[in-house]
C-alpha positions in Angstrom: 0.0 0.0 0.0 2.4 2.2 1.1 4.2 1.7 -2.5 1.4 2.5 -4.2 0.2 5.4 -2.8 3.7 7.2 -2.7 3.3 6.3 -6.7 0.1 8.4 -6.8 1.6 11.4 -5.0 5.1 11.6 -7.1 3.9 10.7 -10.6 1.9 13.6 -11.2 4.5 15.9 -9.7 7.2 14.5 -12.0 4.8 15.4 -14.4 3.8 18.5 -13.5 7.8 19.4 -13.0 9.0 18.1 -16.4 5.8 20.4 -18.4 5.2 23.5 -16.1 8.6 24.3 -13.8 10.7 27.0 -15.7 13.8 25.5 -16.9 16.1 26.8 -13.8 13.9 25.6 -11.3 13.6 21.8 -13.4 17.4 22.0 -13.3 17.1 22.7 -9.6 15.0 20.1 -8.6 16.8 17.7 -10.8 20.5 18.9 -8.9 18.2 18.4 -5.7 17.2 14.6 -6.7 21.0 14.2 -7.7 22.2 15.0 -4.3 19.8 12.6 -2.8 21.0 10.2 -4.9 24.9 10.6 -4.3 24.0 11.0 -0.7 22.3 7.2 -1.0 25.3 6.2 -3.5 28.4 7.4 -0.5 26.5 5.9 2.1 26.3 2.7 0.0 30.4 3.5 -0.3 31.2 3.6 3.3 28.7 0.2 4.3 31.6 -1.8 1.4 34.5 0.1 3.6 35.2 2.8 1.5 35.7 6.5 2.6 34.3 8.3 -0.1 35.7 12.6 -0.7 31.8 13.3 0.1 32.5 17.5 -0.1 34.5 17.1 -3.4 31.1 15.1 -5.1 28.5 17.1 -4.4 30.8 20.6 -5.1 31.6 18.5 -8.5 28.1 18.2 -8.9 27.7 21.8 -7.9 29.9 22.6 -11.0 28.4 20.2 -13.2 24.9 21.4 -13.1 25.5 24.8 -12.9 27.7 25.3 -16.1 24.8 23.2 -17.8 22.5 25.5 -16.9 25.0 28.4 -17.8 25.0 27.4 -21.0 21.4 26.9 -21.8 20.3 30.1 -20.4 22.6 32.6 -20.8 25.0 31.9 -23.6 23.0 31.8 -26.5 21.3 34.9 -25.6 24.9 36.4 -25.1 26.1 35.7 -28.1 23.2 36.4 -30.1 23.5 33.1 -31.7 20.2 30.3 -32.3 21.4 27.4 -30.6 19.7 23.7 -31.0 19.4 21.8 -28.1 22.3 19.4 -29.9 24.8 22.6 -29.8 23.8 22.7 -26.0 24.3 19.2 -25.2 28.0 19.5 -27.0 28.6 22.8 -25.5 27.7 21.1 -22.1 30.0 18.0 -23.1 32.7 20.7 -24.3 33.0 22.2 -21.0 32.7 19.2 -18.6 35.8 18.2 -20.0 38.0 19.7 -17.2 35.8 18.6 -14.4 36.1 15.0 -15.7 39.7 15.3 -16.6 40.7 17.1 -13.9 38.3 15.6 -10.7 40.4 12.4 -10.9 43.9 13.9 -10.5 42.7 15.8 -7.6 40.6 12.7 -5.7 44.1 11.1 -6.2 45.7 14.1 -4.5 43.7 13.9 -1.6 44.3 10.1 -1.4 48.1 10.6 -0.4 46.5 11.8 3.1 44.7 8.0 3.1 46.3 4.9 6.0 47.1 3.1 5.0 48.0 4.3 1.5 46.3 0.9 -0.4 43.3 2.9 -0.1 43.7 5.5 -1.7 43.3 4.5 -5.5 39.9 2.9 -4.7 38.5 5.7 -2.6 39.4 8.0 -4.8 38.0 5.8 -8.2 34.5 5.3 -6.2 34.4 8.6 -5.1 34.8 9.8 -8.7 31.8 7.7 -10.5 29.2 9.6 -8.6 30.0 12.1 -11.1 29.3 9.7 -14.5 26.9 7.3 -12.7 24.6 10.1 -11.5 25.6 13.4 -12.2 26.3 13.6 -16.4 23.6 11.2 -16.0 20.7 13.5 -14.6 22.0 16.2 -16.1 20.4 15.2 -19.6 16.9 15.7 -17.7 17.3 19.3 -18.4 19.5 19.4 -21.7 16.2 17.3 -23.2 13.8 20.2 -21.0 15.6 23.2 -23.1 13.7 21.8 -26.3 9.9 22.5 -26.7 8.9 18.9 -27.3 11.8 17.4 -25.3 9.6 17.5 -21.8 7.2 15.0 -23.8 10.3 12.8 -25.1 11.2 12.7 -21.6 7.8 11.5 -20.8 8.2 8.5 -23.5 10.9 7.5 -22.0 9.9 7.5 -18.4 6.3 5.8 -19.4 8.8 3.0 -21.1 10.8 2.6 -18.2 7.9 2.1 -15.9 6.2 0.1 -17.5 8.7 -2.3 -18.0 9.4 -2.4 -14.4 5.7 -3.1 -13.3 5.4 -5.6 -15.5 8.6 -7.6 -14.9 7.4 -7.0 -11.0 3.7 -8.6 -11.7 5.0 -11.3 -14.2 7.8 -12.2 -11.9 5.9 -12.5 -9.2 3.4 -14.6 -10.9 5.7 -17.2 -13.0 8.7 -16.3 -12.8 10.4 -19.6 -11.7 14.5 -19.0 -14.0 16.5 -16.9 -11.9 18.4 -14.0 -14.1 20.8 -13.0 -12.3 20.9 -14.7 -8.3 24.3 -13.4 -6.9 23.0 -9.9 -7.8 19.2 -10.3 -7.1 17.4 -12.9 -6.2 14.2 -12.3 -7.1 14.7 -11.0 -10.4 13.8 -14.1 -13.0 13.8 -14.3 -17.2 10.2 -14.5 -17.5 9.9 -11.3 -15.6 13.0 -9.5 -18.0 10.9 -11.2 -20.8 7.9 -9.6 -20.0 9.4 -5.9 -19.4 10.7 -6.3 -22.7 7.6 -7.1 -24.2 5.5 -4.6 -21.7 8.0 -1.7 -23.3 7.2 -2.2 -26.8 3.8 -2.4 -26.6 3.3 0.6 -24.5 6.2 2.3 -27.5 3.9 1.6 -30.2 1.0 2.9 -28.3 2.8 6.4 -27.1 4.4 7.0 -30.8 1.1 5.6 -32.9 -0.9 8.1 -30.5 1.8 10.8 -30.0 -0.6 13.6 -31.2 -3.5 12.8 -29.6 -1.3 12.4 -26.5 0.3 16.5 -27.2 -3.4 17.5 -27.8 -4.3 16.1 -24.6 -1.3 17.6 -22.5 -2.3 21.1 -24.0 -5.8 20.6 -23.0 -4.8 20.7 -19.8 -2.5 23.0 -20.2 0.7 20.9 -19.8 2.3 21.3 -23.2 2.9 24.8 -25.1 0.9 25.3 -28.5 2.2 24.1 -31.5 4.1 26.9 -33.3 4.4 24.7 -36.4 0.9 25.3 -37.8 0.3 25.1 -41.6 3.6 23.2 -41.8 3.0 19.4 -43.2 3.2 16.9 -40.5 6.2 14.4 -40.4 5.5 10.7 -41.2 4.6 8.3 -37.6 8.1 6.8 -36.4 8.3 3.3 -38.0 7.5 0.4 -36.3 10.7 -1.3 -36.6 12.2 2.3 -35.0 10.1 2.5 -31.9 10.1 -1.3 -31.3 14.1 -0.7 -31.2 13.7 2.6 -29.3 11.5 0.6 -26.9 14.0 -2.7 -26.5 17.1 -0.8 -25.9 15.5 1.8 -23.4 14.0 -1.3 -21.4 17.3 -3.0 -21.8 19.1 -0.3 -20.6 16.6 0.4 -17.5 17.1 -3.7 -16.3 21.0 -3.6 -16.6 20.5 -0.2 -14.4 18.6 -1.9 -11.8 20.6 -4.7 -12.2 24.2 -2.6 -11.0 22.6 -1.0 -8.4 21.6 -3.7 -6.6 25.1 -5.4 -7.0 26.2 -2.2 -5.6 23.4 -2.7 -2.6 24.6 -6.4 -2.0 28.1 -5.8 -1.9 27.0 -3.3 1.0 24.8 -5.5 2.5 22.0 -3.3 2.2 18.4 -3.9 1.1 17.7 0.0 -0.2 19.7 2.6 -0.8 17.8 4.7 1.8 14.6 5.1 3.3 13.0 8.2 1.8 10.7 7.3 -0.4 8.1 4.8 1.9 7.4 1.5 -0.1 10.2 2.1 -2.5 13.2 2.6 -0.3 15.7 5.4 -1.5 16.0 7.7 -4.1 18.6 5.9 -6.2 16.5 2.7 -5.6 14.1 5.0 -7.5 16.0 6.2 -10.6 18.4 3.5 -10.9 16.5 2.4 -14.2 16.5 6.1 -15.2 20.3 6.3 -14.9 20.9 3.8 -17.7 18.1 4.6 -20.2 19.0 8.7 -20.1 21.9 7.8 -22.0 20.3 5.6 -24.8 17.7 7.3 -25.1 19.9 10.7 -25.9 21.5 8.4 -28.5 18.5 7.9 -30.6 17.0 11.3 -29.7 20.5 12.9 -31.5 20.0 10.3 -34.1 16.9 11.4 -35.4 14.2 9.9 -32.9 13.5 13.8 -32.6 12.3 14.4 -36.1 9.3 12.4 -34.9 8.3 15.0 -32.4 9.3 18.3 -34.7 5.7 18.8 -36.2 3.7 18.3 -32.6 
């Protein structure tokens, strides 16, 4: 019950965050969730004996989500040139470069103060990943925001994720009987992989055979801005074989995400990553999925999956 019922009161703000919240206060509240989640991730650190350089993480997330939102607000404008979201994302990619170059020589630094000394490469390499595993990760939230139709891509993406997850939890729990993977999680089994799979692409063919109803809808309600495409011809419906690829990888990507984090939880000996969300445990229990599919799914967005929102 209690899952359920913290479902019902996030969903719709997730939704309501991703359509309404101006772009600085999405990037905000998606630094805020990142936090959270490296908080959860060093905790997990320091129950496998590690001593994670806590301050250093969250200041190189600091960094991180700030020059991101540097650029997408204030640059363009600056220069008086029209940027696409694609030059922001490369921009952002561009600049990160010294953070992710430079972060590691420093952790290393800071390791020569570590006794005994044996530690100091690992605490420094784990201490490091919060900024790939969770930071550039997140951080793709609001690059996809700064586009008009990139809140509804989002969206896509999200529905595909979580419906992949409910219905390898249902089938699972039902018939499930092969184990997938038993030294990382137990109660994960093929049928139920099988069936997230298979959950994905149905609900993929749905959202993108539907995708304008679905924009009409959201600007009923006020969710999604009004075309400004009107009297321009409509783009063709993304093939089938494209969104049942899409669908596959994104779900693929979401179980191999839930998959590391809880071999990150049982090397800890830890059943959730915290306790914040009742039902669901923590945070990162919460967007492990996420983590993965961000990634793939900015792939085929850059590839051209885009071109199939461009006329909504």
């Amino acid at each position: 019950m209690k899952r359920v019922l913290t479902a019902v009161v996030l969903l719709p703000l997730v939704v309501l965050a991703l359509f309404k919240a101006p772009l600085w206060l999405f990037t905000l509240l998606v630094f805020g969730v990142a936090v959270l989640a490296a908080r959860e991730y060093f905790g997990i650190l320091k129950a496998q004996g590690y001593k994670p350089f806590q301050l250093l993480g969250y200041l190189s997330l600091v960094l991180l989500f700030g020059m991101c939102y540097l650029v997408m607000s204030f640059w363009s404008p600056l220069l008086e040139l029209k940027f696409s979201a694609d030059d922001v994302a490369g921009m952002t990619g561009i600049g990160a470069l010294p953070l992710f170059a430079g972060l590691p020589l420093v952790l290393l630094l800071l390791g020569l103060n570590r006794d005994p000394l044996s530690k100091a490469l690992p605490d420094a390499a784990t201490s490091y990943m919060v900024l790939p595993y969770i930071g550039f990760t997140l951080l793709l939230l609001p690059v996809f925001r700064a586009r008009r139709v990139g809140a509804l891509f989002v969206l896509f993406l999200m529905l595909l994720v979580w419906c992949g997850d409910i219905a390898a939890y249902y089938v699972g729990r039902a018939i499930g009987k092969h184990k997938l993977a038993p030294r990382v999680s137990p109660g994960k089994s093929w049928e139920g992989a099988i069936a997230s799979v298979l959950g994905a692409v149905i609900v993929g063919l749905l959202l993108f055979h539907f995708v304008i109803p679905i924009a009409n809808a959201l600007r009923a309600v006020h969710l999604f801005a009004p075309s400004n495409l009107a009297g321009e011809p409509m783009i063709a419906t993304a093939p089938i074989w494209l969104v049942v690829l899409f669908a596959i990888c994104i779900n693929v990507a979401a179980q191999l995400g839930d998959l590391v984090e809880s071999a990150l939880k049982r090397g800890a000996g830890v059943k959730d990553s915290g306790t914040l969300l009742p039902g669901h445990g923590g945070v990162l229990d919460r967007i492990d999925a996420l983590l993965f599919a961000l990634p793939i799914g900015m792939i085929f967005y850059l590839a051209g999956m885009s071109n199939y929102f461009a006329a909504i």
